[in-house]
C-alpha positions in Angstrom: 85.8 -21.3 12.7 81.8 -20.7 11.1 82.4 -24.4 10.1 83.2 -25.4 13.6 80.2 -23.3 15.0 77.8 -24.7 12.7 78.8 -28.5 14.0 78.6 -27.0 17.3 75.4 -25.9 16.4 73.9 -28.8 14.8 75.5 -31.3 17.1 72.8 -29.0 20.0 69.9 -29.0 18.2 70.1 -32.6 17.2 69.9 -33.5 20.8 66.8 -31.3 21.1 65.4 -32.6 18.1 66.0 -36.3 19.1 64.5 -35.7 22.7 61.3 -34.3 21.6 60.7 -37.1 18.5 61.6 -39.8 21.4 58.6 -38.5 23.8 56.6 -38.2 21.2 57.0 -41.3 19.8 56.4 -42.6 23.3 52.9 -40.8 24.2 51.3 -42.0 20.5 52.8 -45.5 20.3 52.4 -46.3 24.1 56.1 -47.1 24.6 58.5 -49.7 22.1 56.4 -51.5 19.6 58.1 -54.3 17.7 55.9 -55.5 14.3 56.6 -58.1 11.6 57.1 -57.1 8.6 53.1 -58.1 7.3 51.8 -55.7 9.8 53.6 -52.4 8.9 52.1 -53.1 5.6 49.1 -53.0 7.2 48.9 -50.2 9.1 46.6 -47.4 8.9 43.3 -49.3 7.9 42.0 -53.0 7.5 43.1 -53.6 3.6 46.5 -55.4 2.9 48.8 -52.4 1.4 46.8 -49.8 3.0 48.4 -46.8 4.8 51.2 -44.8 4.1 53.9 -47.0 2.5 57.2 -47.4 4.2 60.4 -45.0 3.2 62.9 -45.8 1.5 65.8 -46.7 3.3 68.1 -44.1 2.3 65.7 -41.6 3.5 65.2 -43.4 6.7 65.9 -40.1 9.4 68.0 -41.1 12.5 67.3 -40.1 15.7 70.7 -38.4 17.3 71.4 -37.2 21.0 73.1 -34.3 22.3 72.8 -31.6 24.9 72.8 -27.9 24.5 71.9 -24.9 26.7 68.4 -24.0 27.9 68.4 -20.7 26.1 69.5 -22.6 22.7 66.2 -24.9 23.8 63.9 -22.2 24.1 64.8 -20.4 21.3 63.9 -23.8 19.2 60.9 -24.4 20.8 59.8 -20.5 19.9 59.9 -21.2 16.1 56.9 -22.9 14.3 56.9 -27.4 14.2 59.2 -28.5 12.3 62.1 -25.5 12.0 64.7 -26.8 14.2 65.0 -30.1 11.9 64.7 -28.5 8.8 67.6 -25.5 10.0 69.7 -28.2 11.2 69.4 -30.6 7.8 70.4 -27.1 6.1 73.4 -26.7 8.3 74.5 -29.9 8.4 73.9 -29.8 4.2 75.6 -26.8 4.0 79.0 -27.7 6.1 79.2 -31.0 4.3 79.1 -29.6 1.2 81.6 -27.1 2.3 84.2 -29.9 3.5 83.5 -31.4 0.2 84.0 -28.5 -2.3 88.1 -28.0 -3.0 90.1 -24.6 -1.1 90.3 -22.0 -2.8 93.6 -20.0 -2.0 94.3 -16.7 -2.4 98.4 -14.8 -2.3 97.9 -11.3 -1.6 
């Protein structure tokens, strides 16, 4: 049942999470941008290579939608930048590694 809350849980904030990143993205970058590969390298000054080198893509984050309650909004938005997606890569850490992990049963 804490498992099934968490998912609950993370599923919600996700959908927060993925709003806000997708406004955001929108106001700085001025709507979709599409680049070749020769000018992401080149991003973030007038030197070839200069910038902040592209991640690696299995740390590549991907944006996921859901809904959850306004309460459940406002309390995310209370805590400092950056909280709601670090609580909810915990959570979602944590119950993975709990589906993962074998049952322990106990006979009483």
């Amino acid at each position: 049942m804490e498992a099934l809350f968490l998912i609950i849980l993370i599923i919600i904030t996700c959908q927060v999470l993925s709003t806000c990143l997708l406004h955001t993205y929108a106001d700085v970058a001025g709507g979709t941008v599409e680049m070749t590969t020769e000018e992401k390298k080149t991003i973030g000054g007038k030197r070839r290579g200069a910038g902040r080198p592209p991640v690696p893509e299995h740390l590549r984050k991907i944006s996921y939608a859901n809904k959850i309650r306004p309460d459940q909004v406002g309390w995310l938005q209370s805590k400092k930048r950056g909280f709601a997606a670090q609580f909810l890569e915990k959570v979602i850490d944590e119950a993975m590694q709990a589906e993962n992990e074998p049952e322990t049963y106990h006979k009483h």
